[in-house]
Jmol script that loads the backbone (N, CA, C; Angstrom):
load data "model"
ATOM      1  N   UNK A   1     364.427  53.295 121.392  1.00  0.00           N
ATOM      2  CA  UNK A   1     364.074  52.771 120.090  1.00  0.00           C
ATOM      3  C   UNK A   1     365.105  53.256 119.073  1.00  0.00           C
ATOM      4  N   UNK A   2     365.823  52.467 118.454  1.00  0.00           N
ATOM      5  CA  UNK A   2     366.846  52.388 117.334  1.00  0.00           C
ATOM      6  C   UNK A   2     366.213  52.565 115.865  1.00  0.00           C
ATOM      7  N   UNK A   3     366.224  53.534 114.916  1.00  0.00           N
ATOM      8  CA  UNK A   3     366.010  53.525 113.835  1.00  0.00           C
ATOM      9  C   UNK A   3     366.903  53.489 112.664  1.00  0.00           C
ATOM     10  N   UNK A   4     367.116  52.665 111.812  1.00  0.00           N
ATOM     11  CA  UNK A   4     368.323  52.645 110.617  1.00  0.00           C
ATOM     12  C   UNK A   4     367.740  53.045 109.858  1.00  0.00           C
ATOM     13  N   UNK A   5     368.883  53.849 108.851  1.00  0.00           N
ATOM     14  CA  UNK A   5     368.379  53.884 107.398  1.00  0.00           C
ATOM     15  C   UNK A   5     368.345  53.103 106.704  1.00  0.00           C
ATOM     16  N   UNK A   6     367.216  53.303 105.950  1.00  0.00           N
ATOM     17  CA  UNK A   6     366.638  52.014 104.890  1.00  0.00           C
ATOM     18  C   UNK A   6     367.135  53.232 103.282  1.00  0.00           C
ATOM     19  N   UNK A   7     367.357  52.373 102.301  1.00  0.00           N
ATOM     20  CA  UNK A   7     367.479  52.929 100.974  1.00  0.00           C
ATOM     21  C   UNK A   7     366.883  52.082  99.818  1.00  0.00           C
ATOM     22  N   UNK A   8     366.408  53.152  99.430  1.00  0.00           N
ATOM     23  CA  UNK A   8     365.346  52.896  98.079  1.00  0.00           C
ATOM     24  C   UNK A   8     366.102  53.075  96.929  1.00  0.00           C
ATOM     25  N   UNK A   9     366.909  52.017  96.335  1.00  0.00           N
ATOM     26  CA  UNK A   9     367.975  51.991  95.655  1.00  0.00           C
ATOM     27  C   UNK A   9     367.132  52.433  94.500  1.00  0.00           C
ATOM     28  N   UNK A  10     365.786  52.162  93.883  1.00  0.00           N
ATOM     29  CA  UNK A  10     365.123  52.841  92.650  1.00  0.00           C
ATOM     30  C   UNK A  10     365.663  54.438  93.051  1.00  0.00           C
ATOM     31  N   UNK A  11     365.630  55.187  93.651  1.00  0.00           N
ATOM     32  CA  UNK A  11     365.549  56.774  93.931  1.00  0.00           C
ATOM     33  C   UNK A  11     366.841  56.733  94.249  1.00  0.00           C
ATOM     34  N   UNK A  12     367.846  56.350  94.882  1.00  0.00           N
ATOM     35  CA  UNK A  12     369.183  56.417  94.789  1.00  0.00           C
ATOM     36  C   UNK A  12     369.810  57.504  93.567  1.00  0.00           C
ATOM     37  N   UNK A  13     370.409  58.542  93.373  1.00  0.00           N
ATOM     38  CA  UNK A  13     371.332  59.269  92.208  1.00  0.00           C
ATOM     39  C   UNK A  13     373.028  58.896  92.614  1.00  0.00           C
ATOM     40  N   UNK A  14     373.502  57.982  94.246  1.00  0.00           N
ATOM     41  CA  UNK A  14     374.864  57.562  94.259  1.00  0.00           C
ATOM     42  C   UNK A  14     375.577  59.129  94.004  1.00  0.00           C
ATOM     43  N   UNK A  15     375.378  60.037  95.059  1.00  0.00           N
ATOM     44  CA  UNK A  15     375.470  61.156  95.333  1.00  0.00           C
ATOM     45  C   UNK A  15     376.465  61.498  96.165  1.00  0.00           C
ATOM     46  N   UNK A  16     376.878  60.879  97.232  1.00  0.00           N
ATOM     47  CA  UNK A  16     377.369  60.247  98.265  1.00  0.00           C
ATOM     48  C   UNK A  16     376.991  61.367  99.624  1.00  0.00           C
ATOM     49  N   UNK A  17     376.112  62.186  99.728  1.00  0.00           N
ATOM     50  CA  UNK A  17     375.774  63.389 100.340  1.00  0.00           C
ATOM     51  C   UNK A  17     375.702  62.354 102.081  1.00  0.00           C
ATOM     52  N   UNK A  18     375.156  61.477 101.815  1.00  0.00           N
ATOM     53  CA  UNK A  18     374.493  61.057 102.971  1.00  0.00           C
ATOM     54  C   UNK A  18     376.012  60.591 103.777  1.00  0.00           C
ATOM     55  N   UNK A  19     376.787  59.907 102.796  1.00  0.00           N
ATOM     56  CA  UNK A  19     378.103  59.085 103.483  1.00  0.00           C
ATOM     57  C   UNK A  19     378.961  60.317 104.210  1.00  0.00           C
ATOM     58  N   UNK A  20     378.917  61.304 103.297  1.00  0.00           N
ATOM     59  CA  UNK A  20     379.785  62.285 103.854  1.00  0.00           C
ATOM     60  C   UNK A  20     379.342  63.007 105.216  1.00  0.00           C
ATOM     61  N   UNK A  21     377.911  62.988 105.171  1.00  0.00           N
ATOM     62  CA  UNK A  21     377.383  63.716 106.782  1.00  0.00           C
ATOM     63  C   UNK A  21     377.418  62.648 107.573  1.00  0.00           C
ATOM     64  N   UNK A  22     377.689  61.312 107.467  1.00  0.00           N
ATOM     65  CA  UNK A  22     377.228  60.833 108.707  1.00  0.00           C
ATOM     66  C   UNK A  22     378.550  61.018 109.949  1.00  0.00           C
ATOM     67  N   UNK A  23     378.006  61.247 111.300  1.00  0.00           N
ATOM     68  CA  UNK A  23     378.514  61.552 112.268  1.00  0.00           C
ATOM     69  C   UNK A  23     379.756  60.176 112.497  1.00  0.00           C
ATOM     70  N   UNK A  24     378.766  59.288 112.737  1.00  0.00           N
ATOM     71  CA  UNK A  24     379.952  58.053 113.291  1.00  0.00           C
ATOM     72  C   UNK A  24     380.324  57.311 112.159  1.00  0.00           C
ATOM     73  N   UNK A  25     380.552  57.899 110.947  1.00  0.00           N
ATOM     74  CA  UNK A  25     380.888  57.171 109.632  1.00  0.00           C
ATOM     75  C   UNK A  25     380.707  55.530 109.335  1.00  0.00           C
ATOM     76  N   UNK A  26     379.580  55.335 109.952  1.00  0.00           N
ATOM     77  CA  UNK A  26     378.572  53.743 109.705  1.00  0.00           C
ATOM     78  C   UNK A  26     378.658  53.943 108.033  1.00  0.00           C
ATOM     79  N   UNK A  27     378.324  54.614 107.704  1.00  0.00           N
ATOM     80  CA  UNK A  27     377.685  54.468 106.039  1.00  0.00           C
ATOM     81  C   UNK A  27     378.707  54.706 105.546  1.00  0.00           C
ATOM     82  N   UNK A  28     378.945  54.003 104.322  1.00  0.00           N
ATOM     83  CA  UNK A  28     379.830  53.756 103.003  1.00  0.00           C
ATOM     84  C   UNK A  28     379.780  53.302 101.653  1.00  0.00           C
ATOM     85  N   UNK A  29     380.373  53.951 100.465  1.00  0.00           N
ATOM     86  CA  UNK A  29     379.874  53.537  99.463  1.00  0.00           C
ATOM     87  C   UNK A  29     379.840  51.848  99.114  1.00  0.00           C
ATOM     88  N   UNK A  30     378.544  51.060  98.423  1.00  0.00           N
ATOM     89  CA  UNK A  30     379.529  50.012  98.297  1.00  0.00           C
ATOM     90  C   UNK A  30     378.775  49.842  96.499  1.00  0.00           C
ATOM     91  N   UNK A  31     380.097  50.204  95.975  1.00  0.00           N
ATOM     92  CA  UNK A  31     379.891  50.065  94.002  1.00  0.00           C
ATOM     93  C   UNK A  31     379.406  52.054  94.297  1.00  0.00           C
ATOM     94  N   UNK A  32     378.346  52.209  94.001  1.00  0.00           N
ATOM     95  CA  UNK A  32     377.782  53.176  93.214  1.00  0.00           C
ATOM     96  C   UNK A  32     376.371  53.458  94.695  1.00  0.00           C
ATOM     97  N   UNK A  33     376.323  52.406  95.574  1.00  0.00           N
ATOM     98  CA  UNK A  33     374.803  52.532  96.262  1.00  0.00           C
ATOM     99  C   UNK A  33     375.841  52.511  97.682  1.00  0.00           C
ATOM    100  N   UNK A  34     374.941  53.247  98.591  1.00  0.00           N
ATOM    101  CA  UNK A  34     375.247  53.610 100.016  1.00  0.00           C
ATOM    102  C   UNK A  34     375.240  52.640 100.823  1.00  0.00           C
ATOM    103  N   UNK A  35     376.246  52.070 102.015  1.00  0.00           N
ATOM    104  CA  UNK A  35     375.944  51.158 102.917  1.00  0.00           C
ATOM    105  C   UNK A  35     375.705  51.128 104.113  1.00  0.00           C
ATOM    106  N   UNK A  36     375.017  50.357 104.784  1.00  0.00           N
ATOM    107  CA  UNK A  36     374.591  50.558 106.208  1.00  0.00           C
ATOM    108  C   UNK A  36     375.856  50.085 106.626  1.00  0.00           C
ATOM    109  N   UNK A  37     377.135  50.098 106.623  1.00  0.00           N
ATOM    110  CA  UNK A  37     378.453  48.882 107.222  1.00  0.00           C
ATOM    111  C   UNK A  37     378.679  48.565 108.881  1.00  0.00           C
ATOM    112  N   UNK A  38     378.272  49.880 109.248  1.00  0.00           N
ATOM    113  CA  UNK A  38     377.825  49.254 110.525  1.00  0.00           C
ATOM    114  C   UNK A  38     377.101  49.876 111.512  1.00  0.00           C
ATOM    115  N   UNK A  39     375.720  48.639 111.500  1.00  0.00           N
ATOM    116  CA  UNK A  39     374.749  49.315 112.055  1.00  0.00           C
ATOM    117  C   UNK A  39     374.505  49.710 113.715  1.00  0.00           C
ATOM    118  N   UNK A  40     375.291  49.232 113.916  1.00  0.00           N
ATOM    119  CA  UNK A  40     375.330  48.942 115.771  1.00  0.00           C
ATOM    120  C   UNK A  40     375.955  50.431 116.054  1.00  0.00           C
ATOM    121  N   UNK A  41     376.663  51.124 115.116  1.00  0.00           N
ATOM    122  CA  UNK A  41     377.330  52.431 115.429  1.00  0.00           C
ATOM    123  C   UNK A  41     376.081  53.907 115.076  1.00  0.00           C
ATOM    124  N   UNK A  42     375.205  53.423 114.134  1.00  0.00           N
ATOM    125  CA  UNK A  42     374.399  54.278 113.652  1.00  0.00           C
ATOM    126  C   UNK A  42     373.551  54.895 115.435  1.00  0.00           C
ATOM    127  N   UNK A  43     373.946  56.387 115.278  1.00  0.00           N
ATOM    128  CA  UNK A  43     373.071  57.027 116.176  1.00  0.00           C
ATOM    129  C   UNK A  43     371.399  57.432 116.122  1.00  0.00           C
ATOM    130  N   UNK A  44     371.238  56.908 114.526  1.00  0.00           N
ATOM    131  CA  UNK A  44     369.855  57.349 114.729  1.00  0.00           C
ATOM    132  C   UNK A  44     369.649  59.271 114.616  1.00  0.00           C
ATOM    133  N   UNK A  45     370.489  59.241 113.972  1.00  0.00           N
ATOM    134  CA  UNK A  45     370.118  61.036 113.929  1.00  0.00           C
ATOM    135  C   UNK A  45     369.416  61.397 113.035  1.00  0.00           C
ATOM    136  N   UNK A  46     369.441  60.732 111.777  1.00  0.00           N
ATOM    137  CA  UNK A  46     368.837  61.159 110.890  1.00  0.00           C
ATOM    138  C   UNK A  46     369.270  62.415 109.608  1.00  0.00           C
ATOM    139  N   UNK A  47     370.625  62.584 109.757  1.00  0.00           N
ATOM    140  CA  UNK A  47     371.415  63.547 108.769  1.00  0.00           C
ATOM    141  C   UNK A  47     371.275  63.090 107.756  1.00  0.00           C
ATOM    142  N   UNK A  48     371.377  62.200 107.235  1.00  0.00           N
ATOM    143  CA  UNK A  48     371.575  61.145 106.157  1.00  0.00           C
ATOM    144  C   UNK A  48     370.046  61.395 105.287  1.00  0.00           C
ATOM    145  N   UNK A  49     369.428  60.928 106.035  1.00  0.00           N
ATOM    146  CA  UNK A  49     367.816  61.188 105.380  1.00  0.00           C
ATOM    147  C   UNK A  49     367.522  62.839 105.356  1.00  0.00           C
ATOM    148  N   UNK A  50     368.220  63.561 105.500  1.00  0.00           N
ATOM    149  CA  UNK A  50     367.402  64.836 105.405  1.00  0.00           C
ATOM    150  C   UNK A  50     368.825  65.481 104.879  1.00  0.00           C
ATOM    151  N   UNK A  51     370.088  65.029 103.856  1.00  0.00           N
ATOM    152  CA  UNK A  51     370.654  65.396 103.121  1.00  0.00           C
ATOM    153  C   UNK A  51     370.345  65.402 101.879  1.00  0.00           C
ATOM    154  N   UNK A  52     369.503  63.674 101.512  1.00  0.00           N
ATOM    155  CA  UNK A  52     369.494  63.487 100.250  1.00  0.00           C
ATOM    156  C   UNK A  52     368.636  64.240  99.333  1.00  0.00           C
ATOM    157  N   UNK A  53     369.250  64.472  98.396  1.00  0.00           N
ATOM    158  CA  UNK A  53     368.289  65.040  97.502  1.00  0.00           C
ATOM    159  C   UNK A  53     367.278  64.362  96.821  1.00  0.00           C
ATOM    160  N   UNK A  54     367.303  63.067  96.937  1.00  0.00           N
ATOM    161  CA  UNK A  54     366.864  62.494  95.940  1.00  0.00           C
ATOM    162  C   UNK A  54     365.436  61.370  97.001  1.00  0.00           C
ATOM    163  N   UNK A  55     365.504  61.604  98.257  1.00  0.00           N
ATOM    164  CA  UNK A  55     364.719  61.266  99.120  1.00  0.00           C
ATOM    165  C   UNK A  55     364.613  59.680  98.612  1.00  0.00           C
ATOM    166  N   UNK A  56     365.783  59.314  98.919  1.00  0.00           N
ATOM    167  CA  UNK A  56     366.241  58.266  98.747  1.00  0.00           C
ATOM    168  C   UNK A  56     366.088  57.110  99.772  1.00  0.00           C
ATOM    169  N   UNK A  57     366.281  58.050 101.466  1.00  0.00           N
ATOM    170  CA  UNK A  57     366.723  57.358 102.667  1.00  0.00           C
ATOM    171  C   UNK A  57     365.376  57.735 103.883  1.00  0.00           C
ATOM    172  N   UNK A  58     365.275  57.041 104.617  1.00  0.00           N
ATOM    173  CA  UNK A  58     364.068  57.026 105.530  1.00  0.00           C
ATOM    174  C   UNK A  58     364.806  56.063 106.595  1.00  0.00           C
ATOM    175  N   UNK A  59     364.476  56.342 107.443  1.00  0.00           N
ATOM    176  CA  UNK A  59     364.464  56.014 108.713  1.00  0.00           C
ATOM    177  C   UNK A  59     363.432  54.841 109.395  1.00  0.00           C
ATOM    178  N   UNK A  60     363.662  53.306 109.835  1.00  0.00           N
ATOM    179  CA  UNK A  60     363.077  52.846 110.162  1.00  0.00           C
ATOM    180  C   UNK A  60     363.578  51.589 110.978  1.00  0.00           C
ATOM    181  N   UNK A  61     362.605  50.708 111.541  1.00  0.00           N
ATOM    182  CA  UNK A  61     363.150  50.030 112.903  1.00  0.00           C
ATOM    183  C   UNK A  61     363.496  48.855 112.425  1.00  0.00           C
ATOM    184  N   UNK A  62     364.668  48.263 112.609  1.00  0.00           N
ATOM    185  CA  UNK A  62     364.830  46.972 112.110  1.00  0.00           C
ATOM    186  C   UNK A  62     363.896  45.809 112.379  1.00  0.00           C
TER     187      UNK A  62
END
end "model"
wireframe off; spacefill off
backbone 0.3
color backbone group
């Protein structure tokens, strides 16, 4: 079972905490808000969601 991060652009602060931990560098800024760019690479680890400060990012199944 594959889980992506989902973002709650209301709670977003564009921090970039999450882009910088991710392992297989899927995520990227795009403007000011974080991107999934490619999801087929995302491992599902979950760094991303348990960087943000702003509990921004959650984990869930497409």
């Amino acid at each position: 079972m594959i889980e992506l991060p989902l973002l709650d652009k209301t709670r977003c602060s564009s921090c970039t905490d999450c882009v910088a931990v991710c392992p297989t560098n899927c995520l990227t800024m795009w403007g000011a808000t974080p991107f999934l760019e490619r999801p087929l690479d995302c491992i599902s680890c979950g760094l991303c969601v348990l960087v943000c400060p702003s509990a921004a990012l959650s984990l869930t199944e497409p």
